[in-house]
mmCIF file of the N, C-alpha and C atoms, coordinates in Angstrom:
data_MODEL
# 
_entry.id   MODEL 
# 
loop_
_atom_site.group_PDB 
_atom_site.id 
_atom_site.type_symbol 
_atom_site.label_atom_id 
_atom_site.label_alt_id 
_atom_site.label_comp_id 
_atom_site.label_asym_id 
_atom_site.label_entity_id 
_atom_site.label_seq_id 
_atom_site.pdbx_PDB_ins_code 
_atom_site.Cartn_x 
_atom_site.Cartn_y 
_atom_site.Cartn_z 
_atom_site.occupancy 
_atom_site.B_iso_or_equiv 
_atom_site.pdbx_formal_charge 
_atom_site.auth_seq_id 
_atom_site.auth_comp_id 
_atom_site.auth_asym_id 
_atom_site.auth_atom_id 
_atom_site.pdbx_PDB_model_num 
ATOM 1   N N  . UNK A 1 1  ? -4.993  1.685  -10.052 1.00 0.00 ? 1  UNK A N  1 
ATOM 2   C CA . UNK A 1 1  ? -5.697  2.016  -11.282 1.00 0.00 ? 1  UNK A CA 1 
ATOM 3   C C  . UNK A 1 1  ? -5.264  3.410  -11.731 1.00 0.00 ? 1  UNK A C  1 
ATOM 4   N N  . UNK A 1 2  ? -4.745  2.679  -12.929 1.00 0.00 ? 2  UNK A N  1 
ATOM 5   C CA . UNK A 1 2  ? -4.341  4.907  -13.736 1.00 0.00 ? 2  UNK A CA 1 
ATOM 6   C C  . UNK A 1 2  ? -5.750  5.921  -14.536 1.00 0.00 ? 2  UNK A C  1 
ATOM 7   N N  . UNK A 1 3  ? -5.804  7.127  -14.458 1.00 0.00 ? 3  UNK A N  1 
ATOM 8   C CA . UNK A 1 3  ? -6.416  7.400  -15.155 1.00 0.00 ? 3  UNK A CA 1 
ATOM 9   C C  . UNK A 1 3  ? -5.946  8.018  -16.349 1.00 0.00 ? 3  UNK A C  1 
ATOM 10  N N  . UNK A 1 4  ? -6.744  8.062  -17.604 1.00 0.00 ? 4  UNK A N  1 
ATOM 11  C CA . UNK A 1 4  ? -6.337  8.645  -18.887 1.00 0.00 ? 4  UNK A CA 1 
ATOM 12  C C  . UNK A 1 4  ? -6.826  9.722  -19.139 1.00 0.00 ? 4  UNK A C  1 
ATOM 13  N N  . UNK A 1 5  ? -7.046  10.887 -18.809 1.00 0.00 ? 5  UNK A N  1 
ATOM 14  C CA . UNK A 1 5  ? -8.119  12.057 -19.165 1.00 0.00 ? 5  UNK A CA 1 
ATOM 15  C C  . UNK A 1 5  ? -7.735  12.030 -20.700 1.00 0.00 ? 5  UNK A C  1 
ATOM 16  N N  . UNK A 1 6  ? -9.226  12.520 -21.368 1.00 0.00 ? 6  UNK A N  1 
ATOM 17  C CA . UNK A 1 6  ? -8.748  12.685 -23.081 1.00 0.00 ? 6  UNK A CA 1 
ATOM 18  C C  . UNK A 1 6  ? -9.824  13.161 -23.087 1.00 0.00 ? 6  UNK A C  1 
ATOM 19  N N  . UNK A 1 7  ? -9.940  13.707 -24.701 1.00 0.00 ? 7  UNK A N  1 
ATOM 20  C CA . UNK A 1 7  ? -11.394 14.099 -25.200 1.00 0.00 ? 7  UNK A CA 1 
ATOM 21  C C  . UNK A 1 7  ? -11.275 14.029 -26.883 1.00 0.00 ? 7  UNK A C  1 
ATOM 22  N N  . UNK A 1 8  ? -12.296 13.620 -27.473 1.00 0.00 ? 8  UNK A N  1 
ATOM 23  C CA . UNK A 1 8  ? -12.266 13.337 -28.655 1.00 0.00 ? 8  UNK A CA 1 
ATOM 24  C C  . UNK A 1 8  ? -11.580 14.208 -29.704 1.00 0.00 ? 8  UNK A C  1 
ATOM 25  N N  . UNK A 1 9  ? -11.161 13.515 -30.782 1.00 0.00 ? 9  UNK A N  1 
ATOM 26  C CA . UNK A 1 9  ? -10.133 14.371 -31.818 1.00 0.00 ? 9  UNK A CA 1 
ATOM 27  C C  . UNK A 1 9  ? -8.973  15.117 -31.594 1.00 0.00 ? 9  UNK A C  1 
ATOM 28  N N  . UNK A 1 10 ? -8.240  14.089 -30.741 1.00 0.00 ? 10 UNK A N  1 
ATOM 29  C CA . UNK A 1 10 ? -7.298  14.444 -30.348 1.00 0.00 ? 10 UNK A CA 1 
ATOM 30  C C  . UNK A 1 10 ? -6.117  13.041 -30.551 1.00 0.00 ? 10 UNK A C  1 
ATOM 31  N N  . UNK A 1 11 ? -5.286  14.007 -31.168 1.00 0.00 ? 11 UNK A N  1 
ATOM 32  C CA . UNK A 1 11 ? -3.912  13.036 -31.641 1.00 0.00 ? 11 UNK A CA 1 
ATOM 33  C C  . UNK A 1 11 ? -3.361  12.172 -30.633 1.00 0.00 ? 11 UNK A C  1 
ATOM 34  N N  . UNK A 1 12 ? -2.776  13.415 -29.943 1.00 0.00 ? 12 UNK A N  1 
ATOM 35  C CA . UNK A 1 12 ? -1.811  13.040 -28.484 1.00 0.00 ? 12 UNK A CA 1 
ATOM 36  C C  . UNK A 1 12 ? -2.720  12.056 -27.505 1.00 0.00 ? 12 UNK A C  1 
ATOM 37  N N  . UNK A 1 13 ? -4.130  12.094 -27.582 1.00 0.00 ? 13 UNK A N  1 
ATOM 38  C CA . UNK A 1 13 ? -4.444  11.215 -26.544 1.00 0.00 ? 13 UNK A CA 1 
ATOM 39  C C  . UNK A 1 13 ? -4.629  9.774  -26.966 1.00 0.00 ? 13 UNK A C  1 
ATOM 40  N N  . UNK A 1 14 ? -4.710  10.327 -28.434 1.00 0.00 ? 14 UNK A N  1 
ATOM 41  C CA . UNK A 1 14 ? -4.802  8.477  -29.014 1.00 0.00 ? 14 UNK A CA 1 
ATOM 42  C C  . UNK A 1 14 ? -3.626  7.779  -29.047 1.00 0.00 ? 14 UNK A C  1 
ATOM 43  N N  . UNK A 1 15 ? -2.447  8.482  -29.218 1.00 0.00 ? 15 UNK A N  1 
ATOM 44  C CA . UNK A 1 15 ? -0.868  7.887  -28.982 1.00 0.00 ? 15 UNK A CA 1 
ATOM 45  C C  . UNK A 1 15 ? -0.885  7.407  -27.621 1.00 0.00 ? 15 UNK A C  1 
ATOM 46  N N  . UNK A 1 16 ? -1.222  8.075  -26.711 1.00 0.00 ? 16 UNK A N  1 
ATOM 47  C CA . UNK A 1 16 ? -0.817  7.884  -25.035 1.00 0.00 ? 16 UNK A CA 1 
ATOM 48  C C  . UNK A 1 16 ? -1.694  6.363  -25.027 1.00 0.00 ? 16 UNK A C  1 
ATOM 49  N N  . UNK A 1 17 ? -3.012  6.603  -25.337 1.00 0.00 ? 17 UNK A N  1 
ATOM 50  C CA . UNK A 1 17 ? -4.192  5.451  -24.951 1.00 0.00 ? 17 UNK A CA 1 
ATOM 51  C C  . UNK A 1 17 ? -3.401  4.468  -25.827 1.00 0.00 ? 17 UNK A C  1 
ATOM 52  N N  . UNK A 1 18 ? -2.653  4.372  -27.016 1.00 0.00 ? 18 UNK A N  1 
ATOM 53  C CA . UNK A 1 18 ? -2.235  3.621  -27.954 1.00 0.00 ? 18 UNK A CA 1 
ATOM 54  C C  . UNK A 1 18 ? -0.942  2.956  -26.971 1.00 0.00 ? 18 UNK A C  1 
ATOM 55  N N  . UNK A 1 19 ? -0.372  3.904  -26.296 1.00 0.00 ? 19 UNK A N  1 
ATOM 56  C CA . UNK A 1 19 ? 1.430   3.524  -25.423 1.00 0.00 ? 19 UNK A CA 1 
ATOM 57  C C  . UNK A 1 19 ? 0.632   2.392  -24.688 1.00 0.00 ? 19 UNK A C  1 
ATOM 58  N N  . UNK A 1 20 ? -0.602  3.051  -23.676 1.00 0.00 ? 20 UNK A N  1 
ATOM 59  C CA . UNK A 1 20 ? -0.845  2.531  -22.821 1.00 0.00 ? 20 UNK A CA 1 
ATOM 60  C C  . UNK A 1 20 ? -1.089  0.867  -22.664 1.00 0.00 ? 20 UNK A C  1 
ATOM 61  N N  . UNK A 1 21 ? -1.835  0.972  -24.087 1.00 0.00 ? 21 UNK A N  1 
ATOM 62  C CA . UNK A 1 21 ? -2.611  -0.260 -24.422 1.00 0.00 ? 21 UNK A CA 1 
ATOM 63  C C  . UNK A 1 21 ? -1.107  -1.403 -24.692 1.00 0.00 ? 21 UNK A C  1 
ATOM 64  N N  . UNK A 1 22 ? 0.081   -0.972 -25.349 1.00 0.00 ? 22 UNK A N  1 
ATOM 65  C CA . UNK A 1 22 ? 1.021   -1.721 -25.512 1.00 0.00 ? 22 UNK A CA 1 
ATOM 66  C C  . UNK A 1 22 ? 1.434   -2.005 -24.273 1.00 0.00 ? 22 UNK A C  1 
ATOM 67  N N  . UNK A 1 23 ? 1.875   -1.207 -23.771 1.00 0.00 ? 23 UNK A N  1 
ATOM 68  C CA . UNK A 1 23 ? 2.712   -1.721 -22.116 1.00 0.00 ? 23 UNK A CA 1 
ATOM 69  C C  . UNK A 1 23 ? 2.034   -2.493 -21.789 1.00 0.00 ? 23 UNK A C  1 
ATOM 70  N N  . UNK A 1 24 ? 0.632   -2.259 -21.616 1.00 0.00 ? 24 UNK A N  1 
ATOM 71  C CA . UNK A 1 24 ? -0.023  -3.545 -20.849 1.00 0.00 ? 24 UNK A CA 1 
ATOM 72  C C  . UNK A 1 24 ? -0.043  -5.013 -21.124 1.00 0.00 ? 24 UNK A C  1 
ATOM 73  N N  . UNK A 1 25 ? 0.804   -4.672 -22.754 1.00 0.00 ? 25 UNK A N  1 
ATOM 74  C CA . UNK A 1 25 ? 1.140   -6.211 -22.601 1.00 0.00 ? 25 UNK A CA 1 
ATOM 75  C C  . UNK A 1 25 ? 2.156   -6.942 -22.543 1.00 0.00 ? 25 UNK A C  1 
ATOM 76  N N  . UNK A 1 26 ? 2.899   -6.255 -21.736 1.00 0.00 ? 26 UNK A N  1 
ATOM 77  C CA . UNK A 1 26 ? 4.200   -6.806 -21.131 1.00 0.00 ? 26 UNK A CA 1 
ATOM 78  C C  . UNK A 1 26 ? 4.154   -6.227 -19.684 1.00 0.00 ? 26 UNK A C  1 
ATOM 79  N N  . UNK A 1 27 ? 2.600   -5.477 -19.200 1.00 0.00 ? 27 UNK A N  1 
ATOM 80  C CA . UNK A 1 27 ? 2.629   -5.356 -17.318 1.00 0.00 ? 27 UNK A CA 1 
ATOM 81  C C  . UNK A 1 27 ? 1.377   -5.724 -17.265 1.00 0.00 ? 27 UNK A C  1 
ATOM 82  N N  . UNK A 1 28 ? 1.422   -5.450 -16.337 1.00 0.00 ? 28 UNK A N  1 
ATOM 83  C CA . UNK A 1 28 ? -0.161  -5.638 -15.734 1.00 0.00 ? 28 UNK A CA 1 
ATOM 84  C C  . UNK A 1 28 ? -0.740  -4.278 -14.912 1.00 0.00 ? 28 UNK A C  1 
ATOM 85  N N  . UNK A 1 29 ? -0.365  -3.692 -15.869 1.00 0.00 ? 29 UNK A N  1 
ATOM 86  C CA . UNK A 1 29 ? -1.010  -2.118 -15.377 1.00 0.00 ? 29 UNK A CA 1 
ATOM 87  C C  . UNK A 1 29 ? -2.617  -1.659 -15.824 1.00 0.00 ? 29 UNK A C  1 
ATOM 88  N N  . UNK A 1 30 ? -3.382  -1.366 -14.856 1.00 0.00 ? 30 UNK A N  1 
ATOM 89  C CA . UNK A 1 30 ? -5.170  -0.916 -15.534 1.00 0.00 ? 30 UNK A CA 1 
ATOM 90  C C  . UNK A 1 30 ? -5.194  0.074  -15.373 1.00 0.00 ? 30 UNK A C  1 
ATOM 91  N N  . UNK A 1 31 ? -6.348  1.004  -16.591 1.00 0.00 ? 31 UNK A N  1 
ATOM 92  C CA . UNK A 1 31 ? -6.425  2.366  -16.584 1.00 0.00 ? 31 UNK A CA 1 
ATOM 93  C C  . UNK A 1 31 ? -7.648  2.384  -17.170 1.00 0.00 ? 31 UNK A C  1 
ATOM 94  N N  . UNK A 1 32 ? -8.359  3.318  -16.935 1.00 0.00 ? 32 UNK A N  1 
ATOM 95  C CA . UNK A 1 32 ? -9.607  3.732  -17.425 1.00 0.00 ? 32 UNK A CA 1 
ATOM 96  C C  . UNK A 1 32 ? -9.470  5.327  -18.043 1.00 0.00 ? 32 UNK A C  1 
ATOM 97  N N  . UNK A 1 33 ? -10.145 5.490  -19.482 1.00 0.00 ? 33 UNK A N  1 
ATOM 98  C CA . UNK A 1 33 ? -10.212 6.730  -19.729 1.00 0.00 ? 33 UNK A CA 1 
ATOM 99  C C  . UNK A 1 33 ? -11.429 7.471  -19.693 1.00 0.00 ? 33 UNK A C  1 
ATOM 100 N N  . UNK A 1 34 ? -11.405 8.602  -19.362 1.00 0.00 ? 34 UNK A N  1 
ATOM 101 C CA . UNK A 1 34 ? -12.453 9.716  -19.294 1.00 0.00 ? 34 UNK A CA 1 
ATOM 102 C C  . UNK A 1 34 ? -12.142 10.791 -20.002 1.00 0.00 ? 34 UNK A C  1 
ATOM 103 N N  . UNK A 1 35 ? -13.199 11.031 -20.908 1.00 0.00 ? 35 UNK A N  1 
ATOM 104 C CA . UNK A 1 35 ? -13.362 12.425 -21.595 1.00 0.00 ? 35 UNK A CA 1 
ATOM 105 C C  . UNK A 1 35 ? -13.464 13.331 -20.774 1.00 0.00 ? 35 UNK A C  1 
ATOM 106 N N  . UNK A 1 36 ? -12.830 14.096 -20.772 1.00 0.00 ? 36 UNK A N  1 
ATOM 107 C CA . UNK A 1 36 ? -12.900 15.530 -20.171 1.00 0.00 ? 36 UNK A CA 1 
ATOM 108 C C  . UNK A 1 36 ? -14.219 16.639 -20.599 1.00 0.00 ? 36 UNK A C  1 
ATOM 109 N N  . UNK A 1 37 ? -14.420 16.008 -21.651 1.00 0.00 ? 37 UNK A N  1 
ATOM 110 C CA . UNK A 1 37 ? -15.539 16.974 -22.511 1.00 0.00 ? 37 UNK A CA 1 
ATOM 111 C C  . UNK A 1 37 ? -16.759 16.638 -21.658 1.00 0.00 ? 37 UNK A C  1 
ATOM 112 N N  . UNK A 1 38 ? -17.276 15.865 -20.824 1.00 0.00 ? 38 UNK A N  1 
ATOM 113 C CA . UNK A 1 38 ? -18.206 15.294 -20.575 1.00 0.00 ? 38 UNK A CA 1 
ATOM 114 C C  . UNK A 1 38 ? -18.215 15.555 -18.916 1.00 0.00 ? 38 UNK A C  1 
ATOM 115 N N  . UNK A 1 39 ? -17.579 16.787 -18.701 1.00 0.00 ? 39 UNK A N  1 
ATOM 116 C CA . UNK A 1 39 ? -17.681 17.234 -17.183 1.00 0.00 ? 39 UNK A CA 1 
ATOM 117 C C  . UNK A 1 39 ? -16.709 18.445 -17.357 1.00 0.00 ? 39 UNK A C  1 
ATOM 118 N N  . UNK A 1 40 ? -17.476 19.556 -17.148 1.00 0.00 ? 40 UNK A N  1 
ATOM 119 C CA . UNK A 1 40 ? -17.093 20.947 -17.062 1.00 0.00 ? 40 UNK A CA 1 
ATOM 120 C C  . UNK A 1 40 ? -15.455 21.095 -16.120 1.00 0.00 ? 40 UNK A C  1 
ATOM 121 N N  . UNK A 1 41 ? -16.039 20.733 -14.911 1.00 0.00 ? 41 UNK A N  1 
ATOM 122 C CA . UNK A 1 41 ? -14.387 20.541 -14.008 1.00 0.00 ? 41 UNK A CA 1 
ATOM 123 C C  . UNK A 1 41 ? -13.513 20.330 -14.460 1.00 0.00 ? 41 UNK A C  1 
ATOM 124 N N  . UNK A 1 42 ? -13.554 18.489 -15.155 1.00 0.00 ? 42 UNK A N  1 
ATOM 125 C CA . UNK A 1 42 ? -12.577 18.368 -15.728 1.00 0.00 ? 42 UNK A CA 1 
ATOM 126 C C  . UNK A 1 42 ? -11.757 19.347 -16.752 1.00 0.00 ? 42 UNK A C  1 
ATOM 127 N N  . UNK A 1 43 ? -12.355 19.403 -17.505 1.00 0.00 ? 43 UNK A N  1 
ATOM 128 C CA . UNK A 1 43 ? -12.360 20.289 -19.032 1.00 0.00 ? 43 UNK A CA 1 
ATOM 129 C C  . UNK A 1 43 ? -11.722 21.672 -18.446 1.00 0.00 ? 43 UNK A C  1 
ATOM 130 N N  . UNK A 1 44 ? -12.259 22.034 -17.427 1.00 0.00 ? 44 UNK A N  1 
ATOM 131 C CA . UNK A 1 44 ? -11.606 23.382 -17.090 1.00 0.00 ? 44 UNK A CA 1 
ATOM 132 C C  . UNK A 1 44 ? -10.210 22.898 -16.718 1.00 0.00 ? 44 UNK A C  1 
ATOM 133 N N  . UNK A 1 45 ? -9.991  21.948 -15.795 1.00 0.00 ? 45 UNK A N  1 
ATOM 134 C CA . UNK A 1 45 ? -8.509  21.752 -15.235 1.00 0.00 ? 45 UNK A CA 1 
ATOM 135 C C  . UNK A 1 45 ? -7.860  21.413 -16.439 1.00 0.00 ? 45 UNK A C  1 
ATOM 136 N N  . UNK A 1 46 ? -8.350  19.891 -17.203 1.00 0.00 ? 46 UNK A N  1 
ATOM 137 C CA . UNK A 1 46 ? -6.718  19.199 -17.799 1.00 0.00 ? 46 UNK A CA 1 
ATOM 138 C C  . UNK A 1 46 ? -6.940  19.926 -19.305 1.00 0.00 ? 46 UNK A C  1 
ATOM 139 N N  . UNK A 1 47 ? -7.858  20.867 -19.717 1.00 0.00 ? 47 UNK A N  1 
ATOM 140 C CA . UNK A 1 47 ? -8.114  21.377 -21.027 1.00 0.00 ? 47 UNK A CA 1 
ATOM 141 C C  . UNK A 1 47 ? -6.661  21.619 -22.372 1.00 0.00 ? 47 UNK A C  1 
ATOM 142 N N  . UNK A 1 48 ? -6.122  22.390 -21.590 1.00 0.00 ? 48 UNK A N  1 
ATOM 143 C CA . UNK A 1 48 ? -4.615  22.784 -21.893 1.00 0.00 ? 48 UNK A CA 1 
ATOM 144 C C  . UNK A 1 48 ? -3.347  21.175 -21.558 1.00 0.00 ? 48 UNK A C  1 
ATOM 145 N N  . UNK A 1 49 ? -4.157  20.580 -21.078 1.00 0.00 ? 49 UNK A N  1 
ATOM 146 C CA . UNK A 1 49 ? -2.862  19.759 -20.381 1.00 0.00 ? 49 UNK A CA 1 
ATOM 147 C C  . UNK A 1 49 ? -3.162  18.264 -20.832 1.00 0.00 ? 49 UNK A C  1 
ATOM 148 N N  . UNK A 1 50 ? -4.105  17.852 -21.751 1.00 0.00 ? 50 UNK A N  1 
ATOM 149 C CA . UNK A 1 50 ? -4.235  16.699 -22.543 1.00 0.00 ? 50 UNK A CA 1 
ATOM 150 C C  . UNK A 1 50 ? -3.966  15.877 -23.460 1.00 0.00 ? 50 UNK A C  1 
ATOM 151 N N  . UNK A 1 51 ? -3.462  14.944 -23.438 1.00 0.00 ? 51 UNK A N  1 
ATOM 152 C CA . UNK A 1 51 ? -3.961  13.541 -22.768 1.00 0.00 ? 51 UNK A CA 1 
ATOM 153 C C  . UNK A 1 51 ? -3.053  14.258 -20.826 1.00 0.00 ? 51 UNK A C  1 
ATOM 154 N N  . UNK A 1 52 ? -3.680  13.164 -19.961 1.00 0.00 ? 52 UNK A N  1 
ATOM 155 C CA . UNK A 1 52 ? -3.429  13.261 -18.613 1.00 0.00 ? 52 UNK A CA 1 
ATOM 156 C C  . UNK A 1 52 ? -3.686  12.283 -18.266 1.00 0.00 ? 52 UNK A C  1 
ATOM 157 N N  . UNK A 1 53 ? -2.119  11.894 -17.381 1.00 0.00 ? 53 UNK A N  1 
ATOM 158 C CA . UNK A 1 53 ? -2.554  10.218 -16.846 1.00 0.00 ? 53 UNK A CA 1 
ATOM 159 C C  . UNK A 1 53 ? -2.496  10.693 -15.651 1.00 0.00 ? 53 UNK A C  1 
ATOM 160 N N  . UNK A 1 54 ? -3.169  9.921  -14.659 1.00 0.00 ? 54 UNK A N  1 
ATOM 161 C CA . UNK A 1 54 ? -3.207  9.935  -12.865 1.00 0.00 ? 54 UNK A CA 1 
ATOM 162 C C  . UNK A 1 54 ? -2.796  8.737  -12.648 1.00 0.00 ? 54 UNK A C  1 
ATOM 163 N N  . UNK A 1 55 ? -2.644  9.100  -11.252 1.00 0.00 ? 55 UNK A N  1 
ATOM 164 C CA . UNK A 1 55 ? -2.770  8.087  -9.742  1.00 0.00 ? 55 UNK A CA 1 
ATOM 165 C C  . UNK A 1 55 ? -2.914  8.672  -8.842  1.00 0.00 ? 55 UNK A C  1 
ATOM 166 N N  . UNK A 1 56 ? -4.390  7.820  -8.593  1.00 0.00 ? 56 UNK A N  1 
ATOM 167 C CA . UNK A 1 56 ? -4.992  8.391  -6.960  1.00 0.00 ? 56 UNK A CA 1 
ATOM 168 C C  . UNK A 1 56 ? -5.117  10.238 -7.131  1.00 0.00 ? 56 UNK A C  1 
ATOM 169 N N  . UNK A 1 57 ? -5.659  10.604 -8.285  1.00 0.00 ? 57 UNK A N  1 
ATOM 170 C CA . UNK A 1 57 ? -5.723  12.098 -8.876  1.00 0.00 ? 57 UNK A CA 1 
ATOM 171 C C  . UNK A 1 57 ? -4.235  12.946 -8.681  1.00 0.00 ? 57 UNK A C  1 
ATOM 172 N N  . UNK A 1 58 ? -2.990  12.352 -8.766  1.00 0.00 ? 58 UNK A N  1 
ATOM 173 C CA . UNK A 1 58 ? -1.557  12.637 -8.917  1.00 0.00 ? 58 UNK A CA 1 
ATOM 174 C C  . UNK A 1 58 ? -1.511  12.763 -10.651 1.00 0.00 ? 58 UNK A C  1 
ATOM 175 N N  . UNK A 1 59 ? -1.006  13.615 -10.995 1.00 0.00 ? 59 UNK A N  1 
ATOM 176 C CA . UNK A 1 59 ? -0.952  13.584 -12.516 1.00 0.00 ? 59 UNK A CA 1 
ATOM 177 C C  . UNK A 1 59 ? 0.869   13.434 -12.417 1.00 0.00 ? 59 UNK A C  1 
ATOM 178 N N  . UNK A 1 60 ? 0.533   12.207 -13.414 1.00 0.00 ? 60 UNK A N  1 
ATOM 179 C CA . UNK A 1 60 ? 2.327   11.427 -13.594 1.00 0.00 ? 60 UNK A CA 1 
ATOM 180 C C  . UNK A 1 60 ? 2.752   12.164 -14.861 1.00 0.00 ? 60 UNK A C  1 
ATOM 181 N N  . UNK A 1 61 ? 1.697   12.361 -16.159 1.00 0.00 ? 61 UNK A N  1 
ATOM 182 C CA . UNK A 1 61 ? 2.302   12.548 -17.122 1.00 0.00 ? 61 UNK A CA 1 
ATOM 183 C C  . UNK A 1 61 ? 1.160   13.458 -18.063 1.00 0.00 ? 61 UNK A C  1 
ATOM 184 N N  . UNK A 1 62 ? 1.453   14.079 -18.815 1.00 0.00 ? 62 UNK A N  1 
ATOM 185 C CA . UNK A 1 62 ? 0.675   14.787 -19.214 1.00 0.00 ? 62 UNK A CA 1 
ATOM 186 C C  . UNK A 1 62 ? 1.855   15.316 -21.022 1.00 0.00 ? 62 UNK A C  1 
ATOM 187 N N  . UNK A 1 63 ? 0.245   15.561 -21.666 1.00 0.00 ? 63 UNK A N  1 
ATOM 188 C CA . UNK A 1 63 ? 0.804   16.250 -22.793 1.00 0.00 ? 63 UNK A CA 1 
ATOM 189 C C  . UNK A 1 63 ? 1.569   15.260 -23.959 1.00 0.00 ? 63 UNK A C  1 
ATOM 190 N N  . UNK A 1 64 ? 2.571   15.240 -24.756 1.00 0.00 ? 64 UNK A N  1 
ATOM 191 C CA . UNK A 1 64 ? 2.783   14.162 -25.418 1.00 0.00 ? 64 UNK A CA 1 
ATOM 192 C C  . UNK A 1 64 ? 4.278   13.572 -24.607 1.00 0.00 ? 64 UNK A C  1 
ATOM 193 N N  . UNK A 1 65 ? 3.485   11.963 -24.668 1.00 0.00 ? 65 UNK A N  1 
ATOM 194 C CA . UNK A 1 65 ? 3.955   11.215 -23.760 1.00 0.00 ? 65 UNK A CA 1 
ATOM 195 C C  . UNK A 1 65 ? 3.755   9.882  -24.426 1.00 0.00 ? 65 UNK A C  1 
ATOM 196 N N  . UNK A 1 66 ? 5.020   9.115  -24.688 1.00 0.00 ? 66 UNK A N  1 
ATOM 197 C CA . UNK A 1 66 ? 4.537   7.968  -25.216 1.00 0.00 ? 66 UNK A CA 1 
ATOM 198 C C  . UNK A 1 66 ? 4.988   6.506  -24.453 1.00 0.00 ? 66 UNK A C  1 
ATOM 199 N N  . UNK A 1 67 ? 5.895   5.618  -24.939 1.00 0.00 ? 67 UNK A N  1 
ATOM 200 C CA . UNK A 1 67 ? 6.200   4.264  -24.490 1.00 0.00 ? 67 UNK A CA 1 
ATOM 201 C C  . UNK A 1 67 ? 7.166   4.011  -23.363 1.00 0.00 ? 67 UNK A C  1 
ATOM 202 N N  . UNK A 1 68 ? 8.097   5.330  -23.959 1.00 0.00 ? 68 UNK A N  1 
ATOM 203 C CA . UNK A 1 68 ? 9.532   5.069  -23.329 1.00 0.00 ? 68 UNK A CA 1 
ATOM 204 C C  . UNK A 1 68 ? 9.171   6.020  -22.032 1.00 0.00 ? 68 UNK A C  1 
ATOM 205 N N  . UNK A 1 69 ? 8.094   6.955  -21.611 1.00 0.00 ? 69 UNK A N  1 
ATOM 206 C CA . UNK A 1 69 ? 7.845   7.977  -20.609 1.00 0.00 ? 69 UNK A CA 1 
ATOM 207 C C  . UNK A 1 69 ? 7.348   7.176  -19.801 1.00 0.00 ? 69 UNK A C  1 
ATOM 208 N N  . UNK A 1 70 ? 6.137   6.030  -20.183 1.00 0.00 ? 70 UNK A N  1 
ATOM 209 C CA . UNK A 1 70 ? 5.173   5.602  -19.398 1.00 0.00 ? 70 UNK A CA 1 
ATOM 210 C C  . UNK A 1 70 ? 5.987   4.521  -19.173 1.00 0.00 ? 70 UNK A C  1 
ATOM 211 N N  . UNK A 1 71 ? 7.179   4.292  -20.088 1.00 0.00 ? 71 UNK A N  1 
ATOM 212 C CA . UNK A 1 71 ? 8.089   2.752  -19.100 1.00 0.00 ? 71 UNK A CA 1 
ATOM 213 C C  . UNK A 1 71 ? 8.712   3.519  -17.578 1.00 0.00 ? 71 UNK A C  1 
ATOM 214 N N  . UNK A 1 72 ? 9.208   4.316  -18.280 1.00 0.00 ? 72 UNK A N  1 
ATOM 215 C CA . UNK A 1 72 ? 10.148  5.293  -16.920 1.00 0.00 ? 72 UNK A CA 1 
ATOM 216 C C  . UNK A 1 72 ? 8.986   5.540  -15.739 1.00 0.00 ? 72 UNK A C  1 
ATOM 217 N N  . UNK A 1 73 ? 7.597   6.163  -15.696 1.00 0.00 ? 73 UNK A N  1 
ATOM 218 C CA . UNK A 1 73 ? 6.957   6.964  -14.888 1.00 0.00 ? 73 UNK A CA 1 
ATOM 219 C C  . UNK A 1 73 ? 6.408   5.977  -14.283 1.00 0.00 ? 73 UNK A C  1 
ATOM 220 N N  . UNK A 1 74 ? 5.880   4.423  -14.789 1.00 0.00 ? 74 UNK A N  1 
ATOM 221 C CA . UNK A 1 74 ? 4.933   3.565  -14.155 1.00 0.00 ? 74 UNK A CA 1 
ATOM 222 C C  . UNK A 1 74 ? 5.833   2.177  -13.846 1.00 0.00 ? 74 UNK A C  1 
ATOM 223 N N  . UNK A 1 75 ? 6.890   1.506  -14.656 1.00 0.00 ? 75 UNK A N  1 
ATOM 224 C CA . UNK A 1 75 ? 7.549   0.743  -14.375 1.00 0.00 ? 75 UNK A CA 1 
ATOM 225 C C  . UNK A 1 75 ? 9.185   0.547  -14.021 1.00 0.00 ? 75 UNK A C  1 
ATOM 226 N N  . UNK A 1 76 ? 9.796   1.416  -14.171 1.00 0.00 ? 76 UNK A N  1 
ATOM 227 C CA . UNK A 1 76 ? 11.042  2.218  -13.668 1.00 0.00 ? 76 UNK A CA 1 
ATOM 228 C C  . UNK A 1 76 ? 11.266  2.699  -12.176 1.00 0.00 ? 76 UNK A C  1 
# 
């Protein structure tokens, strides 16, 4: 399971959540997103560094990142 860190009104995270949502339909990759806004920790760590995808709290990709990154980082 990947995670998506994001937080509202934000461009770059709606492109990434937008990549994400395409790949998945040609993999079978799951991800859940979490606002960062909605937990201080978070917000302090990925604040500067959002959208943020994980695994197993490994950050694969971060920042603007779209189809051809998340083919390379998750199915490559």
């Amino acid at each position: 399971m990947y995670t998506l860190y994001t937080r509202p009104n934000c461009g770059l995270c709606e492109e990434a959540k937008s990549a994400l949502t395409l790949l998945q339909e040609d993999y079978p990759i799951d991800f859940r997103e979490i606002n960062i806004e909605e937990d201080e920790q978070l917000h302090e760590q990925y604040m500067l560094m959002i959208p943020v995808l994980t695994k197993q709290e490994k950050v694969l990709l971060y920042g603007n990142f779209g189809y051809g990154e998340l083919l390379e980082a998750l199915i490559l």
